[in-house]
ROZA-839450 format. One line per field, with one value per residue (C-alpha): residue in three letters; residue number from 1; chain; x negated, y, z negated. Coordinates in Angstrom, 3 decimals, always signed. Layout:
r [ALA | ...]
k [NUM | ...]
c [A | ...]
u [X | ...]
v [Y | ...]
w [Z | ...]
// end
This chain:
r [UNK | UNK | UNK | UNK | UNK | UNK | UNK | UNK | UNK | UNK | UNK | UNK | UNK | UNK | UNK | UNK | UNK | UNK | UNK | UNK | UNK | UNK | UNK | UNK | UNK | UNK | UNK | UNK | UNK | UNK | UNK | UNK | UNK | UNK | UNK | UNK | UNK | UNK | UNK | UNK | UNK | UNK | UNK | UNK | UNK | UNK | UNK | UNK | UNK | UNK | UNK | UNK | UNK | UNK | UNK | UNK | UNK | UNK | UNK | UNK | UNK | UNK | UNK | UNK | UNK | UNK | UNK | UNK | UNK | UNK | UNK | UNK | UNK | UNK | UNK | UNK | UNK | UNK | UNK | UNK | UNK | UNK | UNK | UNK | UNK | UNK | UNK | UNK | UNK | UNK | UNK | UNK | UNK | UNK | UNK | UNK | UNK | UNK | UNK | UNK | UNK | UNK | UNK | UNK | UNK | UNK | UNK | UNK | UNK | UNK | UNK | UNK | UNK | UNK | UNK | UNK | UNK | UNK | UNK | UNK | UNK | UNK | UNK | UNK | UNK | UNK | UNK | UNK | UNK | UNK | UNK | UNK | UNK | UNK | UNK | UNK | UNK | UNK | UNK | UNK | UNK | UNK | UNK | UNK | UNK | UNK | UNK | UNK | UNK | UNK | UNK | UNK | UNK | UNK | UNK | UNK | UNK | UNK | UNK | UNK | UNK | UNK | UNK | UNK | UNK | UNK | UNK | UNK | UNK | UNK | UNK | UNK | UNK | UNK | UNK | UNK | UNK | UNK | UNK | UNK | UNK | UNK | UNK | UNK | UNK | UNK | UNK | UNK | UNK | UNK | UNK | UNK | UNK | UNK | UNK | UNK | UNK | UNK | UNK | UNK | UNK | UNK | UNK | UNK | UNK | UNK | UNK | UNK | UNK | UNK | UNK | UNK | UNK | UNK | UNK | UNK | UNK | UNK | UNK | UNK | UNK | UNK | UNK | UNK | UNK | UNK | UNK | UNK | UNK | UNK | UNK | UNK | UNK | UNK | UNK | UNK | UNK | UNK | UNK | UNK | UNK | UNK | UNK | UNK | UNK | UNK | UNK | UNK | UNK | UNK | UNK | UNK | UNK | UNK | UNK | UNK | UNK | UNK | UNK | UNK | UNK | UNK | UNK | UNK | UNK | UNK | UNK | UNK | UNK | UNK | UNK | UNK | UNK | UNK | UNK | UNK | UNK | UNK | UNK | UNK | UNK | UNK | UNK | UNK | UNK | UNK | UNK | UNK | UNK | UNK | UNK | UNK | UNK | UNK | UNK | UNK | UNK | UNK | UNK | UNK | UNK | UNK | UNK | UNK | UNK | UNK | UNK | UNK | UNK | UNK | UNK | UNK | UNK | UNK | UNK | UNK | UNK | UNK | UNK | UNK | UNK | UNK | UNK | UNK | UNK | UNK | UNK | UNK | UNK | UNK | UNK | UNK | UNK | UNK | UNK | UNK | UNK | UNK | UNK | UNK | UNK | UNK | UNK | UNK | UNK | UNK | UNK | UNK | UNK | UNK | UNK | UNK | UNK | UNK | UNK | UNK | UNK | UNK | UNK | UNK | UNK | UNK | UNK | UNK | UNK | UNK | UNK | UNK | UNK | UNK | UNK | UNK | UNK | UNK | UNK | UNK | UNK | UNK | UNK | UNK | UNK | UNK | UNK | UNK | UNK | UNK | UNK | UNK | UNK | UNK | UNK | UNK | UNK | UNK | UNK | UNK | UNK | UNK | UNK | UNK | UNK | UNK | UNK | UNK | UNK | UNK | UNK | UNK | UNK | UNK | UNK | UNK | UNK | UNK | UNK | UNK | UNK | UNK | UNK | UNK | UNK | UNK | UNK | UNK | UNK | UNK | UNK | UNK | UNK | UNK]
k [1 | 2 | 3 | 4 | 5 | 6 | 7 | 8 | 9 | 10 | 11 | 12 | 13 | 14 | 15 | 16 | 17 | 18 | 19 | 20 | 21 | 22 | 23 | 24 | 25 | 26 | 27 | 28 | 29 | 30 | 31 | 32 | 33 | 34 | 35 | 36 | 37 | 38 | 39 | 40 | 41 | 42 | 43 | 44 | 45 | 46 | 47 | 48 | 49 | 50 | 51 | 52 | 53 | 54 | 55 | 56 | 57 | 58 | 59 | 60 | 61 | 62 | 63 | 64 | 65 | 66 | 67 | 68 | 69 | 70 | 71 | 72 | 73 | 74 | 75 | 76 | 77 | 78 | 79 | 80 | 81 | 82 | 83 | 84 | 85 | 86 | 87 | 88 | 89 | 90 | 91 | 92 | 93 | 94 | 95 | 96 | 97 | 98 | 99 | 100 | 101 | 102 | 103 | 104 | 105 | 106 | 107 | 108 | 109 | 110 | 111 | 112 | 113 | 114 | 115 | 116 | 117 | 118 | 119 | 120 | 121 | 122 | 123 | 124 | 125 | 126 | 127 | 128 | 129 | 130 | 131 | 132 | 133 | 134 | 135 | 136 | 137 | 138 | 139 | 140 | 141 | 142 | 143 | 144 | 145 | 146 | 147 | 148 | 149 | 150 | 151 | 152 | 153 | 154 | 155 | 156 | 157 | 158 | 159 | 160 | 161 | 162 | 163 | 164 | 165 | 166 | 167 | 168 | 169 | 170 | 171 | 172 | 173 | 174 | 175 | 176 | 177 | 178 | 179 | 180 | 181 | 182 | 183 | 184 | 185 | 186 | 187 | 188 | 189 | 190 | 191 | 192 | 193 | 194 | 195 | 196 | 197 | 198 | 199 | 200 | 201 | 202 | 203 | 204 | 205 | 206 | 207 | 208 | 209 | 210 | 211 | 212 | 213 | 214 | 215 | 216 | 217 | 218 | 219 | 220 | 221 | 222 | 223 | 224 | 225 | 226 | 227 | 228 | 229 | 230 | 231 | 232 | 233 | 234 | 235 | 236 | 237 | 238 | 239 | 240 | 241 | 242 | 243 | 244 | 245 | 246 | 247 | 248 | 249 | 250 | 251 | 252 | 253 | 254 | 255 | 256 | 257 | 258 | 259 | 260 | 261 | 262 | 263 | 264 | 265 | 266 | 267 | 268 | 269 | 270 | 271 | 272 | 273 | 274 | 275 | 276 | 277 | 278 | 279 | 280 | 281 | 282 | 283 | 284 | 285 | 286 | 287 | 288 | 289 | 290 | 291 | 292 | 293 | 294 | 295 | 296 | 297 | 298 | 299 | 300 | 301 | 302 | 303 | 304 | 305 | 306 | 307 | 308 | 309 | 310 | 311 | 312 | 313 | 314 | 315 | 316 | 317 | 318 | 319 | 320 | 321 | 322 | 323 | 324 | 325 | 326 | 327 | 328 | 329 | 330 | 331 | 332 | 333 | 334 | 335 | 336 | 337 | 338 | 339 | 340 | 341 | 342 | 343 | 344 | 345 | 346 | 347 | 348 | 349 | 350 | 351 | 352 | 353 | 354 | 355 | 356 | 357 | 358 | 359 | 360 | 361 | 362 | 363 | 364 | 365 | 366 | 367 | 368 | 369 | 370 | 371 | 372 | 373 | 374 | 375 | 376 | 377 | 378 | 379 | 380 | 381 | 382 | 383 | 384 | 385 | 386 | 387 | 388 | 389 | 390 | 391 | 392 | 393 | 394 | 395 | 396 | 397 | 398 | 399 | 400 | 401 | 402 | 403 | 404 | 405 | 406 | 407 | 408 | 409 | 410 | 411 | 412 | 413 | 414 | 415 | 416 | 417 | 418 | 419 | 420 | 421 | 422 | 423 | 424 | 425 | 426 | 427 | 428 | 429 | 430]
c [A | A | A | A | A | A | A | A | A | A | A | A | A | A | A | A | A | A | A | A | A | A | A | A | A | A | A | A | A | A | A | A | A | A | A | A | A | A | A | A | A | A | A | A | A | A | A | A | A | A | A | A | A | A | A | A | A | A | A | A | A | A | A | A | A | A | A | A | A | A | A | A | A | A | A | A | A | A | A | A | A | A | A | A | A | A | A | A | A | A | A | A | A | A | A | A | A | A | A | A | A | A | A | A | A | A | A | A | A | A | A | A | A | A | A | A | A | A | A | A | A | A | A | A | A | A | A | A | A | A | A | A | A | A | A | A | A | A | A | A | A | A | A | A | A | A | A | A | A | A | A | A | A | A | A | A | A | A | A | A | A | A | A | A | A | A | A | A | A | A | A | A | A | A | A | A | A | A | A | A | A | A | A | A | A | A | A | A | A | A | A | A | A | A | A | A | A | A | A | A | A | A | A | A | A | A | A | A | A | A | A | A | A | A | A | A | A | A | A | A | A | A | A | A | A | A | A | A | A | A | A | A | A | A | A | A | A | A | A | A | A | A | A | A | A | A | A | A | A | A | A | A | A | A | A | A | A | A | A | A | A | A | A | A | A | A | A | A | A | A | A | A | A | A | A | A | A | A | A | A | A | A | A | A | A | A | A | A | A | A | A | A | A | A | A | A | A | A | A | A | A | A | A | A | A | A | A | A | A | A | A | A | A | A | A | A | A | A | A | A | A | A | A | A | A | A | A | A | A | A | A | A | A | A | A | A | A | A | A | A | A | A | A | A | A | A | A | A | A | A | A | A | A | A | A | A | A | A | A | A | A | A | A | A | A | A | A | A | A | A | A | A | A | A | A | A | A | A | A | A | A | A | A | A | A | A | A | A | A | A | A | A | A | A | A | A | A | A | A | A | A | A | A | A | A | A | A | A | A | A | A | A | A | A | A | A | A | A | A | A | A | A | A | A | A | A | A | A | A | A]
u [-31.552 | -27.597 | -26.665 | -23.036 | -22.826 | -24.512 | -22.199 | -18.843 | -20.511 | -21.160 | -17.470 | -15.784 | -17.987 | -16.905 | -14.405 | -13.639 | -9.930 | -7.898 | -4.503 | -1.317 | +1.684 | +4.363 | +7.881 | +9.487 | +6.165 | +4.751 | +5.152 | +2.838 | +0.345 | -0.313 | -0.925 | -3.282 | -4.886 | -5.092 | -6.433 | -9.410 | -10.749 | -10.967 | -12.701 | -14.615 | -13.605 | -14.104 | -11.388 | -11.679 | -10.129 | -10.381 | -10.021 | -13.801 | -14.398 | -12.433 | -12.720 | -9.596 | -5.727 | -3.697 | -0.054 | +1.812 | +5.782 | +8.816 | +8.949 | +9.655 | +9.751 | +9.756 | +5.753 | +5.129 | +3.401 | +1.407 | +0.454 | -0.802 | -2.985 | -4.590 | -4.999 | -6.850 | -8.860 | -10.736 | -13.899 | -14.423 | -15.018 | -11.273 | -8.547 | -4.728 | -2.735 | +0.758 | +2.208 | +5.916 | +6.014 | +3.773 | +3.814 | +2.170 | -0.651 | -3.418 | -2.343 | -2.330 | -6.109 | -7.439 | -6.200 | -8.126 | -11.616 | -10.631 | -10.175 | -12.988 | -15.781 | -17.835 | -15.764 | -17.839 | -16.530 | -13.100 | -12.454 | -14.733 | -10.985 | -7.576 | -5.424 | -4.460 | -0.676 | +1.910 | +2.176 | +3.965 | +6.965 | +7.020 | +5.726 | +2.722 | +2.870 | +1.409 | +1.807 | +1.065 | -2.268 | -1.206 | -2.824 | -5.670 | -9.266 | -10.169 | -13.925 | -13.442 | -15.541 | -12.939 | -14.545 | -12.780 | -12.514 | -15.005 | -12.431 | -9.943 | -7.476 | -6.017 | -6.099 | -8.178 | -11.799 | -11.829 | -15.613 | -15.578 | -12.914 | -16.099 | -13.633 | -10.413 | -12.657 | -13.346 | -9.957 | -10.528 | -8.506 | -5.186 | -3.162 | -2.734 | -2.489 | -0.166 | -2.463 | -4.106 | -6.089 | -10.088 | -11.444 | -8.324 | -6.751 | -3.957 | -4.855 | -4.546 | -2.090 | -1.143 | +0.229 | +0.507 | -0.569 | +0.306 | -1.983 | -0.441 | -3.740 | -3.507 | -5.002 | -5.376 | -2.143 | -2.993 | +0.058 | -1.589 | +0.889 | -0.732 | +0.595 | +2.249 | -1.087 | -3.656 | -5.036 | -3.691 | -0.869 | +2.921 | +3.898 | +5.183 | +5.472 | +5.009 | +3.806 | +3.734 | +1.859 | +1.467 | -2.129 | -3.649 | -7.265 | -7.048 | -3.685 | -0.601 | +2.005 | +4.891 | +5.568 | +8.476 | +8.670 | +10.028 | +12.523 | +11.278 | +11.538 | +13.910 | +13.197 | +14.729 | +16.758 | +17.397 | +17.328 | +13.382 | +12.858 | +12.368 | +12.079 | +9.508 | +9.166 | +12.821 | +13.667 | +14.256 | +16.919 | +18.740 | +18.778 | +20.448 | +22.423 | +24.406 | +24.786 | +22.154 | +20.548 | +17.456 | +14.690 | +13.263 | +10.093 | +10.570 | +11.247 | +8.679 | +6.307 | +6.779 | +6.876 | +3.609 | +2.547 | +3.712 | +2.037 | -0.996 | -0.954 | +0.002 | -3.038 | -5.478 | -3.912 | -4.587 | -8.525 | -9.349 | -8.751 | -9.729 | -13.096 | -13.653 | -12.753 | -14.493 | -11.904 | -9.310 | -10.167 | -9.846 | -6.400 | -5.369 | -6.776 | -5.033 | -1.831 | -2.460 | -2.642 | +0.833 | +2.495 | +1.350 | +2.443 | -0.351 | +0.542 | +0.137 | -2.862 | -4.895 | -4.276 | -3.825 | -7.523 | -8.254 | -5.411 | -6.098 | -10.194 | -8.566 | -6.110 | -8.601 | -11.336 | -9.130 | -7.076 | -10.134 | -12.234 | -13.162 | -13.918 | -10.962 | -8.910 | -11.401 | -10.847 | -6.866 | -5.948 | -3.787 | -2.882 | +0.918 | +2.646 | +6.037 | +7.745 | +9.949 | +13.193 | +12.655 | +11.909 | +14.851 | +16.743 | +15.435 | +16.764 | +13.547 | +13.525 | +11.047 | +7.200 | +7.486 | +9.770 | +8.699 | +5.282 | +6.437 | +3.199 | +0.414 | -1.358 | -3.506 | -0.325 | +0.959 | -1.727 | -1.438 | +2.239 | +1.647 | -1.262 | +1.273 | +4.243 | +1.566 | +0.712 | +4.549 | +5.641 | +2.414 | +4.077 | +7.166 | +5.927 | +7.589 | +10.396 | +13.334 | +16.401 | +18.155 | +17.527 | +20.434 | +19.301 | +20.983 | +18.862 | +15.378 | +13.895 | +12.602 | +8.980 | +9.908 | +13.138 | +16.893 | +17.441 | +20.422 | +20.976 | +23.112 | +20.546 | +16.605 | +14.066 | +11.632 | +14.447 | +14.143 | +10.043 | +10.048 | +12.395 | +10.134 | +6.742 | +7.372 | +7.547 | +4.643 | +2.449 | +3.723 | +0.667 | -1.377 | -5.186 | -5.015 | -7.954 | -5.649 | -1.942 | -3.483 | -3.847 | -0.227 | +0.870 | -0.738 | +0.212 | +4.032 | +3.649 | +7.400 | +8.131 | +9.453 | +10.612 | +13.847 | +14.906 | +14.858 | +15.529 | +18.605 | +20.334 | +19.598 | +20.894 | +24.038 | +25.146 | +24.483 | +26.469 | +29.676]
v [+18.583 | +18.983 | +15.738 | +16.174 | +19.331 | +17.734 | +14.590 | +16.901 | +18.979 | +15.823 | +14.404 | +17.728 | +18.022 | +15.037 | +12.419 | +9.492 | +9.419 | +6.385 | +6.514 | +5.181 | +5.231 | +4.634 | +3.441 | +5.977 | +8.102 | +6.296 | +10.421 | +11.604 | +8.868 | +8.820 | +13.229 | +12.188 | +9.600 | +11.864 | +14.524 | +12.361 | +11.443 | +14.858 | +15.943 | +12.612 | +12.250 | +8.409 | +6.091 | +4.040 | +0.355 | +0.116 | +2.600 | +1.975 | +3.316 | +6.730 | +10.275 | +11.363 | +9.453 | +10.939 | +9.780 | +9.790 | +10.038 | +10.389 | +9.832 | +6.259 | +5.423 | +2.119 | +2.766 | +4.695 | +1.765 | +0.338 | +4.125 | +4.875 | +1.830 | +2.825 | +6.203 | +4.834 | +2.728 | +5.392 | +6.472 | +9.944 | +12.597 | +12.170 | +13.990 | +12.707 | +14.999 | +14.268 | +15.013 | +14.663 | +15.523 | +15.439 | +19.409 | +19.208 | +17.242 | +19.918 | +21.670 | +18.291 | +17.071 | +21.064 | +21.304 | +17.610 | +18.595 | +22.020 | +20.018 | +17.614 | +20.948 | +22.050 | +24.175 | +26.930 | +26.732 | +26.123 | +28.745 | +31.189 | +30.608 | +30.797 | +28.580 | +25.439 | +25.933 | +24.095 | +20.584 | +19.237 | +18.782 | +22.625 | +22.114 | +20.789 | +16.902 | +17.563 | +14.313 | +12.354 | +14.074 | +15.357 | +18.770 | +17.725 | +16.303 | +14.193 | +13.596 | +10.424 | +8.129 | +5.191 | +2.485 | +0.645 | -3.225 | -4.366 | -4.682 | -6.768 | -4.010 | -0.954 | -2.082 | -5.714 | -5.955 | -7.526 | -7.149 | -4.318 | -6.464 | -8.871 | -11.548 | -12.892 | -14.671 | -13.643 | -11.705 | -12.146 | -9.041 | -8.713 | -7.009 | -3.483 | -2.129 | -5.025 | -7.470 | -6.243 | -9.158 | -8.469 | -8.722 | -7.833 | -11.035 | -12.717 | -16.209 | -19.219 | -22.020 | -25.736 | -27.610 | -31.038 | -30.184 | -32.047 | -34.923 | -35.263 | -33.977 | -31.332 | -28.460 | -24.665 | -22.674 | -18.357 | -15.918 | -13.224 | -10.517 | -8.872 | -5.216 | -2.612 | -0.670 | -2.690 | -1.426 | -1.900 | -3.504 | -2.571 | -0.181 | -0.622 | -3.900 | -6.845 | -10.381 | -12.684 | -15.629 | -18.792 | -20.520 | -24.173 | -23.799 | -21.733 | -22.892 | -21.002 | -23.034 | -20.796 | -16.930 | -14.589 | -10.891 | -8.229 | -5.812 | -2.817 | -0.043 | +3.114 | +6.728 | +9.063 | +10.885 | +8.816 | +11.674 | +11.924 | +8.718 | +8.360 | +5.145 | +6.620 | +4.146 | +3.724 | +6.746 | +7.134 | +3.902 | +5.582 | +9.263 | +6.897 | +5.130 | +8.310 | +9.452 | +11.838 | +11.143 | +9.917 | +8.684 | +5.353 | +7.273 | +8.464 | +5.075 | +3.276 | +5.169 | +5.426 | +1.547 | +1.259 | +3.381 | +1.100 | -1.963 | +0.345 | +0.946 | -2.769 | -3.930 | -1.653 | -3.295 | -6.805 | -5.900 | -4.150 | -6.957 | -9.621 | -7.593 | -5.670 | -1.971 | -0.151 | -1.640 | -0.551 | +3.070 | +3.164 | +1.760 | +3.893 | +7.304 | +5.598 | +5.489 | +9.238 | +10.133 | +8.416 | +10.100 | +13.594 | +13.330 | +12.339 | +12.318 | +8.686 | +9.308 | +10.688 | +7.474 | +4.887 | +4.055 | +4.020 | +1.011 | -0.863 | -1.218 | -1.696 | -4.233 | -6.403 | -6.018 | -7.047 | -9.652 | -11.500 | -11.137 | -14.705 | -14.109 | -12.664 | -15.469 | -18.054 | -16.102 | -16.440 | -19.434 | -21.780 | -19.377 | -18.600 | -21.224 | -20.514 | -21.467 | -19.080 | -21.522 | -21.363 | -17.765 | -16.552 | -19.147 | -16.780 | -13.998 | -12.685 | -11.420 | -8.946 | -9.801 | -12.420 | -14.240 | -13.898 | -14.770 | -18.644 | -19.342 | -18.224 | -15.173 | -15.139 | -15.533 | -13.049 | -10.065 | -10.726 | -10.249 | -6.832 | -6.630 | -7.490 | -5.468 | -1.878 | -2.830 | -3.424 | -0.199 | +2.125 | +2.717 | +3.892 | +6.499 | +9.109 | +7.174 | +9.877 | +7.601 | +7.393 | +4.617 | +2.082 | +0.611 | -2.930 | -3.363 | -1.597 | -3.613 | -1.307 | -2.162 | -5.102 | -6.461 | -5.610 | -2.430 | -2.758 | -1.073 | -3.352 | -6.110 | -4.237 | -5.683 | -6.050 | -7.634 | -11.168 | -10.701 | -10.223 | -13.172 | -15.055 | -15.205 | -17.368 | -19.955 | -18.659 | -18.590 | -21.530 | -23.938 | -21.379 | -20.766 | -17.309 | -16.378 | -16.446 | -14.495 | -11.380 | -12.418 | -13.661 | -10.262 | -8.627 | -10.410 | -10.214 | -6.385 | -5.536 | -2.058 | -1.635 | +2.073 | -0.131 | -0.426 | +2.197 | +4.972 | +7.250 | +6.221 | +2.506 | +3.302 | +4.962 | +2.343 | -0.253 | +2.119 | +1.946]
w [-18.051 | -18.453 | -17.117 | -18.353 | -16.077 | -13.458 | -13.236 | -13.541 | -10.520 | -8.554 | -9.399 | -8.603 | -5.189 | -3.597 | -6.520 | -6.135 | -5.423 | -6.824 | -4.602 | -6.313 | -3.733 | -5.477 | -3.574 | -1.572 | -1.391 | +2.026 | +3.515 | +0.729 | +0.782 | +4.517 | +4.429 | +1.471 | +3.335 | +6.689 | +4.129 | +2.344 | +5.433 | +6.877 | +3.347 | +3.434 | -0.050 | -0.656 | -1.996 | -4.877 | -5.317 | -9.255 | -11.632 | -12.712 | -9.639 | -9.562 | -10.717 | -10.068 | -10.070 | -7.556 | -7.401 | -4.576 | -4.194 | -6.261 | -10.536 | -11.153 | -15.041 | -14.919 | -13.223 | -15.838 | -18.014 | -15.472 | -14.249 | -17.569 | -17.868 | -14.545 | -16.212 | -19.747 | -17.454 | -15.541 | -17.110 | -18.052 | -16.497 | -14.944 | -13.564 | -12.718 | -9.908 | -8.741 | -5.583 | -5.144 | -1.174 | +1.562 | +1.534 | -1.858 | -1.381 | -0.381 | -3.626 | -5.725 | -4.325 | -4.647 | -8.549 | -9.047 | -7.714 | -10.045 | -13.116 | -12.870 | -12.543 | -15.468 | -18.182 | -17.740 | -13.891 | -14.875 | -17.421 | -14.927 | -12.608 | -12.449 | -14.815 | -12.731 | -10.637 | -12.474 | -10.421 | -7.811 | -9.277 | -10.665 | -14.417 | -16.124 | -17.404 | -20.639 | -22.005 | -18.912 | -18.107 | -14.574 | -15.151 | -17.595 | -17.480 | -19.961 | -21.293 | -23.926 | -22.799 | -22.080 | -19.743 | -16.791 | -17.173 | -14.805 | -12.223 | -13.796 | -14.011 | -12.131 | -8.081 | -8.796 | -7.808 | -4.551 | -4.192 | -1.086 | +0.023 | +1.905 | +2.760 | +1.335 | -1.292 | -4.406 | -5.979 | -9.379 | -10.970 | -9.161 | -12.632 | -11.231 | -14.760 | -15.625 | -18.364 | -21.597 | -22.689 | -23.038 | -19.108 | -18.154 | -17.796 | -19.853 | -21.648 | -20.248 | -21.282 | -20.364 | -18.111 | -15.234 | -11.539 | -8.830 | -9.538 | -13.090 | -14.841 | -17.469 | -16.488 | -17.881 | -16.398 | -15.855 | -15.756 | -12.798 | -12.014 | -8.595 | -8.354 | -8.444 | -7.913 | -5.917 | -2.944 | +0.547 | -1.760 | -0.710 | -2.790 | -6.287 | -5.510 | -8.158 | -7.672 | -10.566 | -9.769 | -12.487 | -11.465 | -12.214 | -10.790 | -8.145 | -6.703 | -7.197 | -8.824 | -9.178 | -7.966 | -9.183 | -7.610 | -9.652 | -8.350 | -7.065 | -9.250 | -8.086 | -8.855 | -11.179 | -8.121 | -5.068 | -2.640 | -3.154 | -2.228 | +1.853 | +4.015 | +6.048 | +9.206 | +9.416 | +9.904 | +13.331 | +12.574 | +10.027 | +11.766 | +15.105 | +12.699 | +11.633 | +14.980 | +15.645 | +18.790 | +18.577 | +21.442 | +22.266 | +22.222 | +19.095 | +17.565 | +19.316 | +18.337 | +14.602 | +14.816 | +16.641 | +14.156 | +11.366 | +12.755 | +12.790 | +8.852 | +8.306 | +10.544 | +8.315 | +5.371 | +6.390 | +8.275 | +4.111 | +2.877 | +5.444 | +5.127 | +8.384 | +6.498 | +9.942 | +11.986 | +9.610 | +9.626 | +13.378 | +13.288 | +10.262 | +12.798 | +15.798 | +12.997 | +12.599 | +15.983 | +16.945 | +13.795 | +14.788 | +18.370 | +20.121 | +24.159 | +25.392 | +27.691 | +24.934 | +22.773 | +25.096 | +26.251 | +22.517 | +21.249 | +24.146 | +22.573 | +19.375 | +20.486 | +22.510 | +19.806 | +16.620 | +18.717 | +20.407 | +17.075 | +16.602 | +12.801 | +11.686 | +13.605 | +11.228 | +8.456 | +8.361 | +10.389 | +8.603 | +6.151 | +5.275 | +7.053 | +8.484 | +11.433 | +13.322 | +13.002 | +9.208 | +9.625 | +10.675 | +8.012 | +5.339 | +7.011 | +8.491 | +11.969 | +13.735 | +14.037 | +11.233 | +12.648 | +16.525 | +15.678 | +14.068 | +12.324 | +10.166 | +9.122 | +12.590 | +14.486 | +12.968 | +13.155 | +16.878 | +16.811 | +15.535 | +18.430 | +21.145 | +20.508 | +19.562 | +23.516 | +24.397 | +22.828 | +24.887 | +28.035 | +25.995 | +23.961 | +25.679 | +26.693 | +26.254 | +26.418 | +23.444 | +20.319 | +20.336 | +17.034 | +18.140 | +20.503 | +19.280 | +15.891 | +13.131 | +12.515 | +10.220 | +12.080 | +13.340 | +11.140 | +8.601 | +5.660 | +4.249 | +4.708 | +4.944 | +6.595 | +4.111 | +1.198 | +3.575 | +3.713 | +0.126 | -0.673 | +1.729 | -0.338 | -2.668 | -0.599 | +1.104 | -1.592 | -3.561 | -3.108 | -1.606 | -2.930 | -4.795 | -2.330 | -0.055 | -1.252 | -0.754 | +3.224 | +2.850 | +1.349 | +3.728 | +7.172 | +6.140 | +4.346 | +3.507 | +2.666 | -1.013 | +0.685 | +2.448 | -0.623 | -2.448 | -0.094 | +0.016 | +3.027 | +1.878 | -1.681 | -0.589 | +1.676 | -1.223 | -3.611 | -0.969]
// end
């Protein structure tokens, strides 16, 4: 029996697909997303689980390293694919399953298109499939193991490509906790490439036990050319912010839609991933125009079910601790800061304004972006959003059980895209 032809046919039928968003690519990852789910190609959360890499948005060297660790991690037979734009994705995901079929298949058809980004990687692998047999880390690397996400227990392996040490975790040193005992201290970087992870983004957390004693965030990384990066859900903001008129509707919805994709985030890793498909397809559905009555019966269900879900509320109460006063004294506003509280309160912040926003999907006035928040508060580009959430988790997760910071991450979920985007960029450029 050929069993290597038989596991290249299985991987090229239906891979694995390990999704690396990268910051200013949120465009690109959601048509991949919308695209694996209509193919029912399943998503991995660790490179041991994957077949194929796909990478999603513009070239950003300084992901490079941790990109390439993902890459050495996967186990062979593997592919890597690069899509630059949303427009490119079909191409990117059909020139994967192409590379991860039998030789005798592949030679049998045309050479592979040049990639996204008109020429072949070489080098980086974008183009080629690899068959050394180079094994994952047992989930200590890539996107962290978080155990099908059952629960926000159990995250050991948070380095998104960032550690080398055997397991995939750094060494342990020395120092005093709280209670003056001496107890091993773990560097744990979580990010840039976990799953349902903002993107790009880098948390490095210093442990005793399992309580986080210190947290640094690294900046987030820029791309090569500034006008390929897009802040996606603020886009209505900055289109009305130039002067082009824009409608409440418009806006609304593309923030509704936001909330959606944060909400998915936090139910993957809270461990309810069936409720997080619906809102991702609700998500969808709002992006692609949707007409209220045709969505509306639907996010009410979801709404109710998630809000009055008794578990969930168990699962995160107490979690993330920040009133709204001392909110808004870090400079957050929006959900964060209207909810004033913890990760439960605010998951049902997102809940209540999705059912605010429904009657005003078609709303055709136009956006006055003083008085309409961008999904993550008061739009300015002078001052994102998602720069005050950011700034905000160390103080968050200073204290906090590690089980926990991925809840914290995920209830707050700023959007690395702010920052790096070209109409954010310019205005910091003067």
């Amino acid at each position: 029996m050929d069993l290597t032809g038989l596991t290249l046919r299985v991987a090229a039928a239906r891979p694995h697909v390990l999704l690396a968003a990268v910051p200013g690519g949120t465009a690109v990852r959601l048509a991949a997303e919308r695209l694996l789910r209509a193919r029912d190609w399943p998503r991995a959360s660790t490179p041991a689980q994957a077949d194929l890499l796909f990478v999603a948005g513009p070239d950003l060297p300084e992901l490079r390293t941790p990109l390439e660790r993902l890459w050495r991690d996967m186990p062979a037979p593997r592919a890597r694919v690069h899509a630059r734009t949303a427009d490119e994705v079909e191409d990117a995901l059909n020139a994967g399953r192409a590379l991860l079929g039998p030789p005798a298949v592949r030679s049998a058809s045309a050479a592979p298109p040049a990639d996204a980004g008109g020429h072949r990687e070489g080098d980086h692998g974008a183009r080629e499939r690899h068959d050394d047999q180079t094994p994952g880390h047992d989930g200590h690397d890539g996107h962290g193991d978080h155990g099908g996400h059952g629960g926000h227990g159990g995250h050991g392996g948070h380095s998104g490509g960032q550690t080398e040490m055997p397991g995939g975790l750094p060494m342990a040193g020395q120092g005093a906790d709280r209670d003056g005992l001496t107890l091993d201290q773990l560097h744990l970087p979580l990010g840039p490439f976990l799953a349902d992870w903002p993107a790009g983004l880098t948390v490095r957390l210093v442990l005793q036990g399992d309580v986080v004693q210190r947290v640094d965030v690294d900046e987030p990384a820029r791309p090569i050319d500034d006008a390929a990066a897009e802040a996606f859900w603020v886009q209505p903001w900055l289109r009305a912010a130039s002067g082009e008129p824009v409608p409440v509707g418009e806006a609304v919805r593309r923030r509704a839609a936001a909330h959606l994709d944060s909400l998915g985030r936090l139910l993957t890793v809270a461990g309810w991933p069936a409720e997080a498909v619906r809102a991702w397809r609700l998500r969808d559905d709002l992006l692609s125009g949707a007409p209220r009555a045709a969505v509306a019966p639907r996010l009410e269900r979801f709404t109710r079910r998630v809000g009055r879900s008794r578990t969930l509320a168990w699962l995160t109460r107490g979690i993330g601790v920040v009133t709204a006063q001392k909110a808004r004294e870090a400079g957050v506003g929006g959900p964060a800061a209207r909810a004033g509280g913890d990760v439960t309160s605010r998951y049902r912040q997102w809940l209540a304004d999705i059912r605010h926003d429904l009657p005003r999907l078609e709303d055709p006035a136009p956006l006055d972006v003083a008085v309409e928040d961008s999904p993550r508060g008061p739009w300015s580009a002078e001052h994102p959003p998602s720069a005050a959430l950011i700034a905000l988790l160390p103080r968050l997760l200073e204290g906090a059980e590690l089980a926990a910071a991925r809840l914290v991450v995920a209830s707050l979920d700023p959007d690395p895209d702010e920052l790096v985007s070209r109409g954010v960029v310019e205005v910091a450029r003067g």
